[in-house]
MMTF fields as JSON, N, C-alpha, C and O atoms, coordinates in Angstrom:
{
  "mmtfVersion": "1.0.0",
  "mmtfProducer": "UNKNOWN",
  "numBonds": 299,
  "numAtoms": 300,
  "numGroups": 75,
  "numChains": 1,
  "numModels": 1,
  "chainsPerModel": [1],
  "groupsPerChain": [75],
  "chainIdList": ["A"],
  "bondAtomList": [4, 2, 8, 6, 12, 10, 16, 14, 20, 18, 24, 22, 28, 26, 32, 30, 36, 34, 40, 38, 44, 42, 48, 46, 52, 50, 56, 54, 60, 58, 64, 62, 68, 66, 72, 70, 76, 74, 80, 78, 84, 82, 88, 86, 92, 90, 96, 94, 100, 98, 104, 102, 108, 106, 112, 110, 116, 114, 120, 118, 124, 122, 128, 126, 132, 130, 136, 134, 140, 138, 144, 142, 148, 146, 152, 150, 156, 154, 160, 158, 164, 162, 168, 166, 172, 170, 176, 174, 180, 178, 184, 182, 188, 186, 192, 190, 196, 194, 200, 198, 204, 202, 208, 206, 212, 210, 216, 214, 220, 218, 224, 222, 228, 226, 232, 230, 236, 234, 240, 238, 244, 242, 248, 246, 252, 250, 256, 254, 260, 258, 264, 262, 268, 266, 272, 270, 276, 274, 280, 278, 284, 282, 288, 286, 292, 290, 296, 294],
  "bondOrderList": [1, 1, 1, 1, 1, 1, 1, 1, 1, 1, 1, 1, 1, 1, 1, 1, 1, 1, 1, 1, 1, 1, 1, 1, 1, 1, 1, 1, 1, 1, 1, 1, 1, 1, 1, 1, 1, 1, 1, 1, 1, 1, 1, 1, 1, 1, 1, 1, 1, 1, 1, 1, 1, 1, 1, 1, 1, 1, 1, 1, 1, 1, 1, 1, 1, 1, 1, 1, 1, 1, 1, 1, 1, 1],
  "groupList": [{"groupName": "UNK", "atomNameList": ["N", "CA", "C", "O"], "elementList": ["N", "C", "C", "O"], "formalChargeList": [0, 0, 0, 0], "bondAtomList": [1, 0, 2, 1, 3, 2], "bondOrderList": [1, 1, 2], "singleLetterCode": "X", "chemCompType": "L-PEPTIDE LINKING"}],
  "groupTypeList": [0, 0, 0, 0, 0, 0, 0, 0, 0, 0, 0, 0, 0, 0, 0, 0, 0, 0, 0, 0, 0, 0, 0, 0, 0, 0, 0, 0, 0, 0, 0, 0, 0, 0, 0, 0, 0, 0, 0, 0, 0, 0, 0, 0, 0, 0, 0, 0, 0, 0, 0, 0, 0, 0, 0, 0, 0, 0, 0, 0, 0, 0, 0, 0, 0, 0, 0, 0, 0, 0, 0, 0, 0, 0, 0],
  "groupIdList": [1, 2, 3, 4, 5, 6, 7, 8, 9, 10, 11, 12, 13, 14, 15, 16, 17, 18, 19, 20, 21, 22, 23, 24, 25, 26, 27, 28, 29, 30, 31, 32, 33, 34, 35, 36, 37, 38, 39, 40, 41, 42, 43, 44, 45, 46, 47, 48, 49, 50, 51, 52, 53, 54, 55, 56, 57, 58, 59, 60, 61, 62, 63, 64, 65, 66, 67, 68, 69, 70, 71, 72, 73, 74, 75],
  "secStructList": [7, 7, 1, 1, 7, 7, 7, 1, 1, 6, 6, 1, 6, 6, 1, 7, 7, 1, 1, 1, 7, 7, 7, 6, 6, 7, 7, 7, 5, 7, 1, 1, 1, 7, 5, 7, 7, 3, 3, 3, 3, 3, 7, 6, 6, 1, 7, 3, 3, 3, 3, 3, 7, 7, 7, 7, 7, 7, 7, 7, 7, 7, 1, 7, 1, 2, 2, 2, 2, 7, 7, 7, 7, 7, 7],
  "xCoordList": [49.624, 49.763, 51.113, 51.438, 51.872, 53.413, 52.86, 51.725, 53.965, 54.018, 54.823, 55.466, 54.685, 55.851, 54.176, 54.092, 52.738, 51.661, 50.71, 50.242, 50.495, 49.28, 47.787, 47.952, 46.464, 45.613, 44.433, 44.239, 43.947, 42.777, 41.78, 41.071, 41.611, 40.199, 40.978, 40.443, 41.644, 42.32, 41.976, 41.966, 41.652, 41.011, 39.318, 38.675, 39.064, 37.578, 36.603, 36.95, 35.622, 34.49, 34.57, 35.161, 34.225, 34.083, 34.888, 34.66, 36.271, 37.597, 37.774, 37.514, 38.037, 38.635, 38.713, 38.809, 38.762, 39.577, 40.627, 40.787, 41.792, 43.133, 43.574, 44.091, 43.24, 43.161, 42.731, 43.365, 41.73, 40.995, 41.512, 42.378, 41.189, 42.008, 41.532, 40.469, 42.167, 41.336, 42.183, 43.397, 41.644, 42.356, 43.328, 43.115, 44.396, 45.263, 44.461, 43.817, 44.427, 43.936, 42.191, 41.737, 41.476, 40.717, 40.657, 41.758, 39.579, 39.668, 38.586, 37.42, 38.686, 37.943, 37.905, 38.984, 36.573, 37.103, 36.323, 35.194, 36.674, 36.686, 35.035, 34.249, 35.011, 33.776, 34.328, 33.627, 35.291, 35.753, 36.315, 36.42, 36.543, 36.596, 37.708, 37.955, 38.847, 40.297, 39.914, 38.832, 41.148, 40.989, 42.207, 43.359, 41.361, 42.514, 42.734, 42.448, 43.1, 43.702, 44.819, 45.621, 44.551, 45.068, 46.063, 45.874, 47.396, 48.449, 49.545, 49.458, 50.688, 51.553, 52.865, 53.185, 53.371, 54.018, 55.189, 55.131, 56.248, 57.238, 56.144, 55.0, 56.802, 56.263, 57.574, 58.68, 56.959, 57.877, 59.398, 60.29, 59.633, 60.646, 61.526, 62.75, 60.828, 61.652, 61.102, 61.511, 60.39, 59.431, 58.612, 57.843, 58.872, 57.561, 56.436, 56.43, 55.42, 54.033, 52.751, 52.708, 51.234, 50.303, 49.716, 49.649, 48.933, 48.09, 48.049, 48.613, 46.819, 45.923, 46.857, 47.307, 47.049, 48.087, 46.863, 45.894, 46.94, 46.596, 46.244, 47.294, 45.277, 45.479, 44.964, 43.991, 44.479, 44.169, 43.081, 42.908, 41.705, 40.547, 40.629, 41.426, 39.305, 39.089, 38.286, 37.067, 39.168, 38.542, 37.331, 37.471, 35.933, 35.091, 35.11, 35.83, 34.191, 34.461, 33.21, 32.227, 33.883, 33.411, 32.643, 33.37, 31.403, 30.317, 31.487, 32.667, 30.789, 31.693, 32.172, 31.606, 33.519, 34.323, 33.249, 33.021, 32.791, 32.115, 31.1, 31.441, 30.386, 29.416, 30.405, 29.848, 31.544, 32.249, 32.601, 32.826, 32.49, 33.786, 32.112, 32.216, 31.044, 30.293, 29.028, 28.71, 28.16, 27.098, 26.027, 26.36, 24.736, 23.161, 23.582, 24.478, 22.689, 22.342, 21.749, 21.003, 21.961, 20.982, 20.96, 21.823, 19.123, 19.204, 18.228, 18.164],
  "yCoordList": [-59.199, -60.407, -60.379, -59.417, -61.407, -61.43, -61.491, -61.699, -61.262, -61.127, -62.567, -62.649, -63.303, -65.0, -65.317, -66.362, -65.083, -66.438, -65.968, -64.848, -67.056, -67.148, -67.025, -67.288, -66.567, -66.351, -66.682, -66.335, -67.438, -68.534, -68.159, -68.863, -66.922, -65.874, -66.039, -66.573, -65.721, -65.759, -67.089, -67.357, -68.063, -69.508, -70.001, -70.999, -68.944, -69.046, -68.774, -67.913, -69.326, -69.053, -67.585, -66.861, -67.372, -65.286, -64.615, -63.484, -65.293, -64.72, -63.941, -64.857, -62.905, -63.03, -63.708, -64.725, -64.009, -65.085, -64.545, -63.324, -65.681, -65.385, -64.728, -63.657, -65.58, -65.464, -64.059, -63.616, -63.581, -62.619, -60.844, -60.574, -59.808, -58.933, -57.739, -57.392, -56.694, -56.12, -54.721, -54.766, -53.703, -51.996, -52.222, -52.846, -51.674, -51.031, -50.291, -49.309, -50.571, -49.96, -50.727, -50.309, -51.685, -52.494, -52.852, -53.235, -52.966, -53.009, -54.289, -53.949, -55.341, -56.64, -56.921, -57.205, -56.954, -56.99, -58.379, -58.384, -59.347, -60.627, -60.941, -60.074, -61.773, -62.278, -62.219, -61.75, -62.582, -62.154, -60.539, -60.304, -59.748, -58.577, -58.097, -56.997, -58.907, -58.722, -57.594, -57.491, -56.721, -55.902, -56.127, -56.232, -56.213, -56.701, -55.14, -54.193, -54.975, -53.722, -54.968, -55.846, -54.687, -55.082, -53.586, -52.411, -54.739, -53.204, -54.146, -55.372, -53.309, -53.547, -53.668, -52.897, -55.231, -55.529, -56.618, -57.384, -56.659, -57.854, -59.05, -58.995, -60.192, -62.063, -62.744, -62.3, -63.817, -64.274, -64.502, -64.78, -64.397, -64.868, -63.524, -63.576, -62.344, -60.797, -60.491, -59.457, -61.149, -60.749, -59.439, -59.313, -58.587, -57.781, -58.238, -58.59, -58.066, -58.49, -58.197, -58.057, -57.999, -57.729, -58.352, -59.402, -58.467, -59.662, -58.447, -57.361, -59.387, -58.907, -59.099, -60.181, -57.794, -57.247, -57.099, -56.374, -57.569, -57.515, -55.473, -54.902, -54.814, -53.493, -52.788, -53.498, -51.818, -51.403, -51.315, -51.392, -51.096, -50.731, -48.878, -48.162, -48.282, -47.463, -46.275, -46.135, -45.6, -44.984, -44.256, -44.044, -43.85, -43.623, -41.897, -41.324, -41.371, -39.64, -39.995, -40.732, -38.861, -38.434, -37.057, -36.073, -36.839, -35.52, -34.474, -34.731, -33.161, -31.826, -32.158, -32.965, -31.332, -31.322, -30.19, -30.244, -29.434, -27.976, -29.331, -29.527, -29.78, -30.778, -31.71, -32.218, -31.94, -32.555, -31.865, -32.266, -30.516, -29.75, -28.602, -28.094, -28.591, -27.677, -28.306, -28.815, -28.383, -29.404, -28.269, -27.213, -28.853, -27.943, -26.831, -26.842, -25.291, -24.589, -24.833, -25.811, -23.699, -24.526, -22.638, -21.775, -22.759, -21.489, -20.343, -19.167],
  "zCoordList": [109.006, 108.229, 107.521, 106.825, 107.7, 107.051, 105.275, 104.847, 104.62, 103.091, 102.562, 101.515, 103.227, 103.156, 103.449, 102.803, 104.026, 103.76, 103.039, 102.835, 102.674, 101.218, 102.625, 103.816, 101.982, 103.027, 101.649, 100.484, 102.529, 102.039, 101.462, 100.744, 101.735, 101.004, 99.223, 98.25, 99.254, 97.213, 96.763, 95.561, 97.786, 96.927, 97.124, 96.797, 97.714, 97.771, 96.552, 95.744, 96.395, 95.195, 95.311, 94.509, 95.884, 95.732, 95.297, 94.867, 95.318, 95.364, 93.722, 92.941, 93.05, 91.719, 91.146, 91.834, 89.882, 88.833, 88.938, 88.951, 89.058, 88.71, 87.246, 86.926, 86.715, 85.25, 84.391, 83.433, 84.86, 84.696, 84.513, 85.345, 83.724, 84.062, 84.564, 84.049, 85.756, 86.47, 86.499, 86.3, 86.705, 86.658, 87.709, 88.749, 87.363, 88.309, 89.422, 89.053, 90.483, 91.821, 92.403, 93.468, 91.691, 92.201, 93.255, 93.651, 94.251, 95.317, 95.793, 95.594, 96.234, 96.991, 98.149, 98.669, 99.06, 100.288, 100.464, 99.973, 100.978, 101.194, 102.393, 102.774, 102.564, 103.368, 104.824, 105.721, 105.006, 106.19, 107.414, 108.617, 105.939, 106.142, 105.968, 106.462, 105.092, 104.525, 103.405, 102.828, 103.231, 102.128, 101.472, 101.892, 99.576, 98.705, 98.104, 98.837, 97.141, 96.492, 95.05, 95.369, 94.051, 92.788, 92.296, 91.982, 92.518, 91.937, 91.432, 91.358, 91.064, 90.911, 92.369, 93.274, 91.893, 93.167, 92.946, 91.984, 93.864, 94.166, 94.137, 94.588, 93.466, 93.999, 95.058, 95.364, 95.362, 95.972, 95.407, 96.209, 94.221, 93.34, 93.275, 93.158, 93.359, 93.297, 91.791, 91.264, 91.218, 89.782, 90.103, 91.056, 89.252, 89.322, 88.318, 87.139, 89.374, 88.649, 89.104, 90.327, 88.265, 89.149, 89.704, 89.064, 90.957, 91.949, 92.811, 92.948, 93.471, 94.586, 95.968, 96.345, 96.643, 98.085, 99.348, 99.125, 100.194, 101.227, 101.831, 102.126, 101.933, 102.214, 102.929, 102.678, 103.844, 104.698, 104.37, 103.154, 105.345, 104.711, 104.529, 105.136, 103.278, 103.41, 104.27, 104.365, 104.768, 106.212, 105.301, 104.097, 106.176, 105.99, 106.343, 107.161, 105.544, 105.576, 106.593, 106.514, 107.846, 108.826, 108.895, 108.764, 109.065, 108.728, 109.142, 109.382, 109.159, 109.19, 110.532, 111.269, 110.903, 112.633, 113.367, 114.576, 112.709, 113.54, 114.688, 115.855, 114.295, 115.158, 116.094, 117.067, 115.946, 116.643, 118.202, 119.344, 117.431, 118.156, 119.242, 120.359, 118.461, 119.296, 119.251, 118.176, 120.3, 120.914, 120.046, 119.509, 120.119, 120.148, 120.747, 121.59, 120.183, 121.033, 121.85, 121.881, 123.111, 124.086, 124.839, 125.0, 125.176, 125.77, 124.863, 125.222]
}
């Protein structure tokens, strides 16, 4: 997603209050399955300021590698 478009989930009922004030590092993930993250950032103007950034989702912890890596005994 370019950083020049506005994305339609930030004007939805669900969305945050703009207005509203939220921790440094907050995290919203949208109905669609966008992930927000609230930080500190550039605006379009070259202002620094805080708002909600578009962000990767959080990868999920995967059980121990030993089960990955070696099947059932067998025998």
């Amino acid at each position: 997603m370019s950083s020049t478009l506005l994305h339609i989930c930030l004007e939805t009922d669900s969305a945050p209050d703009a207005q509203a004030e939220f921790e440094v590092g907050s995290r919203w993930v949208c109905e669609c399955g966008l992930n927000y993250v609230f930080h500190e950032g550039f605006n379009r103007g070259g202002g620094l300021t805080n708002a909600w950034f578009v962000a990767p989702a959080l990868p999920k912890q995967r059980g121990p590698v030993v089960k990955l890596l070696f099947g059932p005994r067998k025998g």
